[in-house]
SEZA-436036 format. One record per residue (C-alpha): residue number from 1; residue in one letter; x, y, z. Coordinates in nm, 3 decimals, always signed. Layout:
BEGIN
n  res  u  v  w
NUM  a  X  Y  Z
...
% end
This chain:
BEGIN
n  res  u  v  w
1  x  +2.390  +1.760  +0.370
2  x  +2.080  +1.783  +0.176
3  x  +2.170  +1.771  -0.266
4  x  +2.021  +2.063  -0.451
5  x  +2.061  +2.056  -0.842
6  x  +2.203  +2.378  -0.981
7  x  +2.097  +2.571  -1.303
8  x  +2.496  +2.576  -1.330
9  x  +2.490  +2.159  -1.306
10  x  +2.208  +2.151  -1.549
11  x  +2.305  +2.390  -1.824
12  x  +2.650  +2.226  -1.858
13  x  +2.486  +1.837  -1.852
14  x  +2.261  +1.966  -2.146
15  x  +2.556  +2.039  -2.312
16  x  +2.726  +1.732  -2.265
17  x  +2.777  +1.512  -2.605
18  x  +2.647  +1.129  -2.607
19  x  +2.915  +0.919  -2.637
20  x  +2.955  +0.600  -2.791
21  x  +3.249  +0.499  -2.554
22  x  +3.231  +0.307  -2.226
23  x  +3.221  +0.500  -1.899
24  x  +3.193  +0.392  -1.566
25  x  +2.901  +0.580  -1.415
26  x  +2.707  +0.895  -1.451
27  x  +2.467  +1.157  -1.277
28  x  +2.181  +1.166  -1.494
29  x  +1.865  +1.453  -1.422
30  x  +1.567  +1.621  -1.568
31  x  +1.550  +1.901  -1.362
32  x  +1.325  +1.738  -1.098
33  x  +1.491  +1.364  -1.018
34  x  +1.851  +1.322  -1.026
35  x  +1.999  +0.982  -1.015
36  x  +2.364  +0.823  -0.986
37  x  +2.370  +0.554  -1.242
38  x  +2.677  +0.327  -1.249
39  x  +2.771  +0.147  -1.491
40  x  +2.581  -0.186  -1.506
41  x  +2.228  -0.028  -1.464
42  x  +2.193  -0.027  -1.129
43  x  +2.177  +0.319  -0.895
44  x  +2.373  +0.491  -0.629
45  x  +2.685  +0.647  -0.779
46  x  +2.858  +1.020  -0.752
47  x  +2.656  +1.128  -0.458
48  x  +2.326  +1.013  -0.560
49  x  +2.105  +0.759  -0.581
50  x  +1.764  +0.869  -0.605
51  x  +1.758  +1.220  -0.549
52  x  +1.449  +1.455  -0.572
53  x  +1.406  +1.836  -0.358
54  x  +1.762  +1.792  -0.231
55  x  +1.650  +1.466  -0.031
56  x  +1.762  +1.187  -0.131
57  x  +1.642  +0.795  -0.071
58  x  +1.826  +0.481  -0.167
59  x  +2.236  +0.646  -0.081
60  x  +2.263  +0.667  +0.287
61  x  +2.378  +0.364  +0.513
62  x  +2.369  +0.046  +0.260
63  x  +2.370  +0.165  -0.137
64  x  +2.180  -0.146  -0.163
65  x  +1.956  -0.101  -0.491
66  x  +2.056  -0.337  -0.771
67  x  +1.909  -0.582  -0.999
68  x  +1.967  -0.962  -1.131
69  x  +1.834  -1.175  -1.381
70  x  +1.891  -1.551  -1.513
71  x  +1.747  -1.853  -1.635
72  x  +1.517  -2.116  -1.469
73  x  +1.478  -2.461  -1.701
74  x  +1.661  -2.612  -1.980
75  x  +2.027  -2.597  -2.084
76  x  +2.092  -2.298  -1.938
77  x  +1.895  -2.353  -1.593
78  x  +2.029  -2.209  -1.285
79  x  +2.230  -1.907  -1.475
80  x  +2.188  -1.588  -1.303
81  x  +2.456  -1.272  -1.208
82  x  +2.328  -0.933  -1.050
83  x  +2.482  -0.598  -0.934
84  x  +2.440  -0.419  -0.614
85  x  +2.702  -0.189  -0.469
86  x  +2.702  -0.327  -0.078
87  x  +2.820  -0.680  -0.212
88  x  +3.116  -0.541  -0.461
89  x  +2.906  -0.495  -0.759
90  x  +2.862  -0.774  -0.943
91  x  +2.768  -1.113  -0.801
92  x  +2.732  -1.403  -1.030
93  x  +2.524  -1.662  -0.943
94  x  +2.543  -1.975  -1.169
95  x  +2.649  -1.753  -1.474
96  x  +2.883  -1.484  -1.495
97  x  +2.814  -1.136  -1.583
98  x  +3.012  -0.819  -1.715
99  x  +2.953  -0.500  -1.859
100  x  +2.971  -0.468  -2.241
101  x  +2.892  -0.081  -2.301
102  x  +2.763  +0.227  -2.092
103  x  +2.754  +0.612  -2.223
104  x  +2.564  +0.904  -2.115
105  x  +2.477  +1.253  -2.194
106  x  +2.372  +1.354  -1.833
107  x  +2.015  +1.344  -1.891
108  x  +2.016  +0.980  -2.034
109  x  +2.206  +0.674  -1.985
110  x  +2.227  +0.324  -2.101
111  x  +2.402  +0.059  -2.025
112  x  +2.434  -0.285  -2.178
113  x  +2.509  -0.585  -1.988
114  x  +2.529  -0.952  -2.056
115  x  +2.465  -1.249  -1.863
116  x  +2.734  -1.569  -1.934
117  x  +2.818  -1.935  -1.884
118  x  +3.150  -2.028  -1.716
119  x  +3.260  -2.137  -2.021
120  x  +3.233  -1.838  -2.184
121  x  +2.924  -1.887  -2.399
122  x  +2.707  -1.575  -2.373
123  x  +2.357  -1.614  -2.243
124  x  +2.135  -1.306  -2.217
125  x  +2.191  -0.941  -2.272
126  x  +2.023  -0.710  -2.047
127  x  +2.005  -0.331  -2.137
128  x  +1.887  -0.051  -1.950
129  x  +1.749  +0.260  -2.110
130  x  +1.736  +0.558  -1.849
131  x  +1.541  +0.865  -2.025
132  x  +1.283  +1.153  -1.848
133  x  +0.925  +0.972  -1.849
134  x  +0.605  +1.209  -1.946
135  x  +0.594  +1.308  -1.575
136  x  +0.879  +1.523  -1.485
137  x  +0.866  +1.369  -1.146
138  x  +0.992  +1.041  -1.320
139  x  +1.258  +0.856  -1.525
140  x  +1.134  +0.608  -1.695
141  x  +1.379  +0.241  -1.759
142  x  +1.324  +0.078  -2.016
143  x  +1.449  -0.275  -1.952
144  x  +1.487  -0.544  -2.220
145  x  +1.599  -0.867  -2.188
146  x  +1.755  -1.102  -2.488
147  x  +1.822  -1.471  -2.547
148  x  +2.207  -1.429  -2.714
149  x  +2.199  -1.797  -2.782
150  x  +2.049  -2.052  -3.071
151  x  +1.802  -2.203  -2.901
152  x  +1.500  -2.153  -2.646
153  x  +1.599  -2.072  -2.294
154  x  +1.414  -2.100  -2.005
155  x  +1.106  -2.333  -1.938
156  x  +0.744  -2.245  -1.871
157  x  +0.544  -1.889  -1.778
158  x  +0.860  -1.798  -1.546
159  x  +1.141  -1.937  -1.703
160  x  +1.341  -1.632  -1.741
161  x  +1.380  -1.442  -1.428
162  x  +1.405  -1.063  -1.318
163  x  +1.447  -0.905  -0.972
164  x  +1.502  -0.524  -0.861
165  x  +1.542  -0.416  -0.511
166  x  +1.654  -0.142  -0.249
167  x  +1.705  -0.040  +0.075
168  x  +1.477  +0.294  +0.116
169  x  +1.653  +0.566  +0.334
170  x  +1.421  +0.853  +0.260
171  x  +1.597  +1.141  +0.415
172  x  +1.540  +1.356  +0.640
173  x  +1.502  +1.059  +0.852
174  x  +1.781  +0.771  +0.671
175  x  +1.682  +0.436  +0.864
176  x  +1.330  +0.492  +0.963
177  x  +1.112  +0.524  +0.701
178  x  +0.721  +0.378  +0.604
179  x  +0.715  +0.119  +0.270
180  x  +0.402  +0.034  +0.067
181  x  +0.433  -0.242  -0.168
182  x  +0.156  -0.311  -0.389
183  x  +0.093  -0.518  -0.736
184  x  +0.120  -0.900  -0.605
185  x  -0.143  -1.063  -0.874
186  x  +0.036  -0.906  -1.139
187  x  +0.041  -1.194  -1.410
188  x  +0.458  -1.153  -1.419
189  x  +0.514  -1.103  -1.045
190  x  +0.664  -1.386  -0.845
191  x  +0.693  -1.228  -0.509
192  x  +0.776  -0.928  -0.325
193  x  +0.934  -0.858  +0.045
194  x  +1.038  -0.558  +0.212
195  x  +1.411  -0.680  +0.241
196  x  +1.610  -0.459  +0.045
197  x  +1.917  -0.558  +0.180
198  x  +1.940  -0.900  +0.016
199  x  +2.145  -1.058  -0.325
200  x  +2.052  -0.915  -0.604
201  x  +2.031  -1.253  -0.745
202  x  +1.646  -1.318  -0.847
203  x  +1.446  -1.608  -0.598
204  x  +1.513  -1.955  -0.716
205  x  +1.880  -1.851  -0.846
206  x  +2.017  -1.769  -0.552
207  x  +1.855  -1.502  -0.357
208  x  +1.573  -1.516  -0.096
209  x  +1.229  -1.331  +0.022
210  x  +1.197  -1.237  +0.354
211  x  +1.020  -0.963  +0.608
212  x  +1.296  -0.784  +0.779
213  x  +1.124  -0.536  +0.959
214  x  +0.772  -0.451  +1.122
215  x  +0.596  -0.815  +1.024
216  x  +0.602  -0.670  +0.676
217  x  +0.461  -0.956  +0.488
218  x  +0.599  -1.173  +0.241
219  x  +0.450  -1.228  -0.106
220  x  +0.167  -0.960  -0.025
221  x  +0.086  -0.583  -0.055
222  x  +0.097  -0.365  +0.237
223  x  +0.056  +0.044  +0.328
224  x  +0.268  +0.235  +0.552
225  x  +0.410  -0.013  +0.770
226  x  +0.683  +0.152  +0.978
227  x  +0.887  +0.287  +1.040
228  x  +1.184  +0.047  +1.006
229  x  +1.468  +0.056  +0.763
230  x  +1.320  -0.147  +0.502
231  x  +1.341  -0.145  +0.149
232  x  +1.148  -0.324  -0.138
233  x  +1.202  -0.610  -0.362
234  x  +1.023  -0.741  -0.658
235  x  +1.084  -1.112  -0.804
236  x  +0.959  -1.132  -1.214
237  x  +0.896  -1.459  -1.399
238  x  +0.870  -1.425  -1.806
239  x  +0.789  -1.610  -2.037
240  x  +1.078  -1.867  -2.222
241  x  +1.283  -1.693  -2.500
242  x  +1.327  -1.807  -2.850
243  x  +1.667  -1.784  -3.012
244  x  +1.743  -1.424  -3.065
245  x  +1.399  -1.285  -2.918
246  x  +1.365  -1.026  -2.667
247  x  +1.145  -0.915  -2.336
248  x  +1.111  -0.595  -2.268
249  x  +0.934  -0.392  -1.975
250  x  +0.961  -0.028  -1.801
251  x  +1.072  +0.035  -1.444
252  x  +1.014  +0.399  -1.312
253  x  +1.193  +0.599  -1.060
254  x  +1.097  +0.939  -0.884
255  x  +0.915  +1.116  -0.638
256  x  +0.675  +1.386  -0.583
257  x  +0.559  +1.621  -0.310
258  x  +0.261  +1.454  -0.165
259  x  +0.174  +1.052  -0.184
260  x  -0.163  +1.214  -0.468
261  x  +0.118  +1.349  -0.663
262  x  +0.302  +1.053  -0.717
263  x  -0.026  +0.863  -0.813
264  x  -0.057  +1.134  -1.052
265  x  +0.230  +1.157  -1.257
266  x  +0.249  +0.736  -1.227
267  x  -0.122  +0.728  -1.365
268  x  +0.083  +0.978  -1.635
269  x  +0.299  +0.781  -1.763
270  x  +0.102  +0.501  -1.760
271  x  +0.266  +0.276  -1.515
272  x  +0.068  -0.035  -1.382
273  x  -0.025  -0.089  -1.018
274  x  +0.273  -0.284  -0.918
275  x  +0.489  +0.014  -0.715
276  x  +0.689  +0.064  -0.394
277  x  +0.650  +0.370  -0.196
278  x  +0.891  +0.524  +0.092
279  x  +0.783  +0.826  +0.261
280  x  +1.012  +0.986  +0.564
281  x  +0.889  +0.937  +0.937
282  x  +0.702  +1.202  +1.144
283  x  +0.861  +1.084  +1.492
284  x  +1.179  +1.151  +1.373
285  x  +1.102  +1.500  +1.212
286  x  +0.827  +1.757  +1.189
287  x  +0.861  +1.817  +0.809
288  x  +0.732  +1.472  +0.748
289  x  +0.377  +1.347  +0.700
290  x  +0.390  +0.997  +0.673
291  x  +0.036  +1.013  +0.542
292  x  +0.012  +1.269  +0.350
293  x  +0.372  +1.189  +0.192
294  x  +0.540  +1.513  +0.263
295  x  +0.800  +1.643  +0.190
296  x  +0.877  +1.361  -0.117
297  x  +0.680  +1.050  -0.185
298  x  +0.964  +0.834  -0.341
299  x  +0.828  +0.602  -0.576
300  x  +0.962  +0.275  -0.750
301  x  +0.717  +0.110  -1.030
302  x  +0.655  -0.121  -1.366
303  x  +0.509  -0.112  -1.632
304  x  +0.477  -0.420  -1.916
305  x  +0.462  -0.706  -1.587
306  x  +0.084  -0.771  -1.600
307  x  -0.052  -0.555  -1.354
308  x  -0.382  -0.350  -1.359
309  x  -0.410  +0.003  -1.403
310  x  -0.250  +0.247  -1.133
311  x  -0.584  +0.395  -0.973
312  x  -0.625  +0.659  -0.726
313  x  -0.486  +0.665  -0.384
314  x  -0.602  +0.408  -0.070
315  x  -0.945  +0.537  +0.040
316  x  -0.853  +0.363  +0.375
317  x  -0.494  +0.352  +0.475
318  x  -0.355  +0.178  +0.778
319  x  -0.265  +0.375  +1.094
320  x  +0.098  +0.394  +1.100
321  x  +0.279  +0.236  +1.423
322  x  +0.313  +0.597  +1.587
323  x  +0.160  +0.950  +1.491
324  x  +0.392  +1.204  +1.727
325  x  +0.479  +1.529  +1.583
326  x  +0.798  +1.689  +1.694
327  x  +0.793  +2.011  +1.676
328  x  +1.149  +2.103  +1.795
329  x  +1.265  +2.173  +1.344
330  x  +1.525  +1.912  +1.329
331  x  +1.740  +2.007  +1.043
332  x  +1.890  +1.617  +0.997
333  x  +1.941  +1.319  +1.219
334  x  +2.225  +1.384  +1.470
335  x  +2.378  +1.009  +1.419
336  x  +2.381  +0.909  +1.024
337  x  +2.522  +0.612  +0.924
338  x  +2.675  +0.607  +0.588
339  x  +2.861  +0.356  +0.400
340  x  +3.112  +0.509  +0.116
341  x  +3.205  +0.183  -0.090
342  x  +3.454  +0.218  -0.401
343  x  +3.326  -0.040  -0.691
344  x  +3.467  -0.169  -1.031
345  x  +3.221  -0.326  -1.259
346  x  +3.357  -0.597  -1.457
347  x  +3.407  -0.460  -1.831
% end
């Protein structure tokens, strides 16, 4: 059930033309990470969502990763709209959103995205920029964020908001997994939780923070706690906007072999130390080190949100709620649940 990536698949996506005209979604790779990117910017399309070694993380059960953004203060205050697959795609919030372009060649994709009033006066545009990173075991986002109107929107250090969030399901064991969240301090971070499963709407404009599983905490970092099917989120306050000025910051996507080898290539590309890791669970199958990070250390970071440098990895890391080994070579989990929802994005 596992998703390998062919040389077949990849020597017909590298010859794939960009195209200017507007698609619907798209499986984008680099040889190493292959992701289903749909049409607003946010993942799980095609058979993928995060995909790396033929595991993949964020697919099975709830497709929940998605993102939101809006305004806090001002004439526009209390605008937002998101997209997440598990609540129909979009969601608007007190704005209304739609999808103004996306195009891909297979190895890149971006899509363009704009955030209006219910009048019909446009707000923000949001694009995201999928493209390999300088680590092959990452794609970098870029993510940039633009005030469409003639005046200043938003009031104070967090006027315009952000959020990004997912359920992890780190195969081979979907639904019990182990989450670090790190990077609270970060000068642009308002909050964090381990619920993945919430709105994609951004705290304050509709959405929440809350622990869902394990006493993961709210609003603070935290290593291995598990397993649970959890996920991460990760609330961002910037700055107001002037009239026709832009924000713009890097997300990054990926995973490597071993939980090192994703500080690595993150150190690499320079991302800061504001991340989510989910690793698969050692109770539920003997390929898995928990610990260690093996087989894939999925990985979810920023760069651009005020954090500190990306350093190397915990010199003391919290025992994990159970250590058995089973050494009986499960090939999957016998009961998967999986939830195949059919979207349309607003164009």
């Amino acid at each position: 059930m596992f998703r390998k990536v062919g040389t077949l698949f990849l020597a017909a996506t590298a010859l794939m033309l960009w195209t200017n005209e507007a698609q619907s979604q798209a499986v984008i790779t680099n040889g190493v990470v292959t992701l289903g990117v749909n049409a607003a910017g946010h993942l799980n399309f095609g058979g993928f969502g995060l995909s790396v070694g033929g595991f993949e993380s964020t697919l099975d059960g709830c497709p929940c990763e998605g993102w939101g953004a809006g305004v806090v203060g001002g004439t526009y205050d209390g605008l937002s709209a998101g997209w997440n697959q598990t609540y129909g795609g979009l969601v608007n919030g007190g704005g209304v959103g739609s999808v103004v372009s996306f195009a891909s060649d297979g190895v890149m994709a971006t899509s363009v995205t704009r955030i209006s009033t219910v009048g019909g006066d446009d707000v923000l545009e949001i694009t995201h920029e999928y493209k390999p990173s300088a680590s092959p075991d990452l794609y970098e986002v870029n993510v940039t964020i633009k005030n469409l109107t003639g005046e200043t929107i938003g009031n104070g250090v967090d006027g315009i908001r952000y959020r990004r969030l997912m359920d992890w399901d780190i195969q081979p064991t979907s639904f019990s997994e182990y989450v670090t969240i790190n990077g609270n301090g970060a000068s642009a971070l308002l909050g964090t939780s381990d619920d993945g499963f919430d709105l994609p709407l951004p705290g304050g404009l509709g959405g929440t923070r809350r622990s869902v599983c394990g006493g993961s905490p709210v609003d603070a970092d935290f290593v291995d706690n598990g397993p649970c099917d959890h996920g991460a989120l990760f609330d961002f306050g910037f700055g107001d906007l002037a009239a026709g000025e832009s924000r713009m910051f890097t997300t990054f996507y990926g995973g490597s072999t071993s939980e090192a080898g994703m500080f690595a290539a993150l150190a690499a590309v320079g991302a800061e130390d504001v991340y989510s890791f989910g690793q698969c669970n050692s109770a539920g199958d003997a390929r898995c080190d928990e610990v260690v990070g093996s087989p894939i250390t999925f990985a979810f970071a920023f760069k651009g949100v005020g954090g500190g440098t990306v350093g190397d990895p915990p010199t003391s890391v919290p025992e994990p709620g159970t250590m058995l080994l089973i050494a009986t070579g499960l090939l999957g989990i016998a009961a998967r649940r999986r939830t195949s929802l059919e979207v349309e994005d607003d164009v």
